[in-house]
N, C-alpha and C positions, 0 to 999 in steps of 0.2 A: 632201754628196751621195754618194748610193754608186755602184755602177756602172753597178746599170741605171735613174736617172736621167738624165732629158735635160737638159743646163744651162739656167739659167733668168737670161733678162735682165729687170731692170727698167726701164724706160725711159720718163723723163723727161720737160716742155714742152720743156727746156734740153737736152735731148740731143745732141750734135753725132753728126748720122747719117753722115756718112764712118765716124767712130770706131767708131760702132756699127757700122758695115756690116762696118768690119774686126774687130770680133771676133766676128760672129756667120760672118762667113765662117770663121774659124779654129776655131771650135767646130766647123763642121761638116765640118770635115777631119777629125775625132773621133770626132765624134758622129753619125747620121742624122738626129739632131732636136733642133729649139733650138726652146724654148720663149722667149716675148716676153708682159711682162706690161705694159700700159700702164691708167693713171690720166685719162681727161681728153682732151678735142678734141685739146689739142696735142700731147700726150703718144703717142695713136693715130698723129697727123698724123707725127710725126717716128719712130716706128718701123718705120710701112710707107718712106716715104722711106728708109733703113737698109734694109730686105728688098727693096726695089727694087733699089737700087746692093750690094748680096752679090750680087743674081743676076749680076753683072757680073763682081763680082771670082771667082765660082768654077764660071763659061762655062769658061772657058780647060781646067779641068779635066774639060769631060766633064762636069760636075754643072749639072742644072737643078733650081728651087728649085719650091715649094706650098705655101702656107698654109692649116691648116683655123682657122678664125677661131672665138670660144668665148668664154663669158662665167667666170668664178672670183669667189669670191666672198674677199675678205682682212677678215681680225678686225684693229681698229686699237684706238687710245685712244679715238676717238668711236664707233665700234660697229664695223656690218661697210661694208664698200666694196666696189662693183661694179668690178670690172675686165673688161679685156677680155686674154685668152689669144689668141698669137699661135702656132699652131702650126708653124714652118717644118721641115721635111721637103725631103730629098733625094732625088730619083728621078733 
């Protein structure tokens, strides 16, 4: 990653979204924008649950959170796969 990219999480059905909520709040003590890339109903389902509970843990600081929601397209072994880009942003 160089520097003017935004970190990029992958995120999982199995995702444990506290987890994630803490490192997507810690990126964006860094960063202005954290990028969330999800596969799949569950995978959607547990990354917004994670951007819900960031907006919690990073209130305290004066920081509120927005997501622009976004489709990407990933090259795999079976061809290409739709994802869904989670844009979160700090205002």
């Amino acid at each position: 990653m160089t520097d003017n990219e935004e970190p990029l999480f992958r995120v999982s059905s199995t995702a444990n979204p506290q987890s994630t909520a803490s490192a997507i709040a810690h990126a964006l003590y860094e960063s202005p924008e954290v990028n969330i890339r999800a596969v799949g109903a569950g995978a959607i389902n547990q990354a917004l649950k994670a951007i819900i509970i960031a907006r919690g843990y990073v209130a305290p600081r004066g920081m509120d959170l927005y997501v622009i929601p976004g489709f990407v397209t990933i090259k795999s072994r079976d061809g290409d796969i739709s994802a869904v880009l989670l844009k979160v942003k700090v205002s």
